[in-house]
Structures are given as structure tokens and as C-alpha cells.
C-alpha positions as CSV (number, residue, x, y, z in Angstrom):
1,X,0.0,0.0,0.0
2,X,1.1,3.4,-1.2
3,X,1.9,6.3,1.8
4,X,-0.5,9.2,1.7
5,X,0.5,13.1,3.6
6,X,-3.0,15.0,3.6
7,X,-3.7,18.9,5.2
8,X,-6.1,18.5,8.2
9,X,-7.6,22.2,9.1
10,X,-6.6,23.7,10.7
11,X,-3.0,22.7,12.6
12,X,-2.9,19.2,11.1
13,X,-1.2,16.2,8.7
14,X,-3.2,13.1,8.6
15,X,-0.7,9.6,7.4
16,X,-1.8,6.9,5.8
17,X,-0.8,3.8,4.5
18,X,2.2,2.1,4.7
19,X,5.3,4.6,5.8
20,X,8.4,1.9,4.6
21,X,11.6,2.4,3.1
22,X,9.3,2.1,-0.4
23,X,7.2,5.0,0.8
24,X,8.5,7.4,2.9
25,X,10.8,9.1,0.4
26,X,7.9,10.3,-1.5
27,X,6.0,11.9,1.3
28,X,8.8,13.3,3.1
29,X,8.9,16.4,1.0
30,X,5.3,16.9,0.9
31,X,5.4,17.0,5.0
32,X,8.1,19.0,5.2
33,X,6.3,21.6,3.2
34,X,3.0,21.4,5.5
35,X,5.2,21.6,8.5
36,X,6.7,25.3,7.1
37,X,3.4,26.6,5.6
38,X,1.3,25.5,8.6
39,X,0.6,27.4,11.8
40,X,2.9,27.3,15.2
41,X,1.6,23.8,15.9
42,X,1.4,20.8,13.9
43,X,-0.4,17.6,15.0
44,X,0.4,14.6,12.5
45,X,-2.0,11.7,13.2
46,X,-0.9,8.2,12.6
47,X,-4.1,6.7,12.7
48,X,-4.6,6.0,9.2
49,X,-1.2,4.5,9.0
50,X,-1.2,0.4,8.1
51,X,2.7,-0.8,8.6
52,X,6.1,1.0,9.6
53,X,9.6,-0.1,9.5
54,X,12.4,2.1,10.6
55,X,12.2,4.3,7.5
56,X,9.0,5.9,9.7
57,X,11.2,6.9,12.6
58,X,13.5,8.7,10.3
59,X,10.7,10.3,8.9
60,X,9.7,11.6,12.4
61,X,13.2,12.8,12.9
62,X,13.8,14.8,9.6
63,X,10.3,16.5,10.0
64,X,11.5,16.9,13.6
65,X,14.3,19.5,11.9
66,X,12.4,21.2,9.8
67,X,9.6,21.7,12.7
68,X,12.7,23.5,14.7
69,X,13.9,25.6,11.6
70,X,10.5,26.8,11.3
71,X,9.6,27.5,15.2
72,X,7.0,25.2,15.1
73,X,5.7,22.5,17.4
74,X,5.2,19.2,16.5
75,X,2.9,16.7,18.2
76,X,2.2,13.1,17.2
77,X,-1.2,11.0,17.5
78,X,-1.8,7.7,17.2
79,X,1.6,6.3,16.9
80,X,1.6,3.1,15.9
81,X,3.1,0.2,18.6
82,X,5.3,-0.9,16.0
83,X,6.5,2.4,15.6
84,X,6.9,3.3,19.4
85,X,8.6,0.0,19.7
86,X,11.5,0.8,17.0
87,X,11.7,4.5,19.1
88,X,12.2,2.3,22.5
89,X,14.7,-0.1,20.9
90,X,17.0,2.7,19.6
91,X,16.1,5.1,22.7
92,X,14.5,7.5,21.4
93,X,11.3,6.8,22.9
94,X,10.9,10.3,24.1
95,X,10.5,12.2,20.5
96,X,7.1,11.6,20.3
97,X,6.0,13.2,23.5
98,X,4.5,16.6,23.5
């Protein structure tokens, strides 16, 4: 299954799919650009998404960046166990808290 980076009015990204090696690249951008044109806080909800790998987490961490760059505040929802899990393996459990 194909990843999927959608606008949620008004402060929000909504993910879906699968976010894999195969299928972050070509959202990453996309984010990135919602996380600088959006407002001072950015919720990106996870509930939509299916399966993650590691690819997800560096996902999280590059859109992490360009939050800080842009002085904005980023909060995740609904972050998927496996997700959590790969954060908690590599110690970096912590980056989704708000």
C-alpha cells in the first residue's frame, strides 16, 4: 500500500498507508512543506497508518528538523506500537512526547 501526507484544518497532517523504506521518500517532501506553511503547531496523526519499518522513525526525525527551523511545534497522534517499539529499541522513545 502506497503512503498518503494530507492537510487536516486547521493545525494538522493526517498519514496513511504504509510509511516503509518504499514509501517514505515520497511523502517526506510533501510533510516537510506542510510543517513550514502551517501554523505554530502541527499535529500529524498516525491513525490512518497500516505498517512502519524504521524508514518511519527517520521520517519523524527529519520532519523533527524542519519543525525546529521553522519554530513550530510538532505533536504526534496515534503512533503506531510498531513504531513506538522501533523508538524504545534505539532510545529514542521520548520524540514523540509533547
Amino acid at each position: 500500500m502506497e503512503a498518503s501526507v494530507e492537510l487536516r484544518e486547521p493545525d494538522g497532517i493526517s498519514l496513511r498507508g504504509d510509511l516503509r523504506y518504499a514509501t517514505v521518500t515520497s511523502i517526506r517532501e510533501r510533510m516537510e512543506q506542510l510543517i513550514a506553511t502551517g501554523s505554530r503547531r502541527c499535529v500529524v496523526d498516525f491513525t490512518g497508518v497500516k505498517s512502519v519499518d524504521s524508514s518511519a522513525l527517520s521520517l519523524w526525525l527529519c520532519c523533527q528538523r524542519e519543525a525546529e527551523r521553522q519554530d513550530v511545534t510538532l505533536v504526534a497522534r496515534q503512533v503506531p506500537d510498531d513504531l513506538m517499539s522501533i523508538a524504545r529499541l534505539v532510545g529514542l522513545e521520548s520524540i514523540f512526547s509533547a
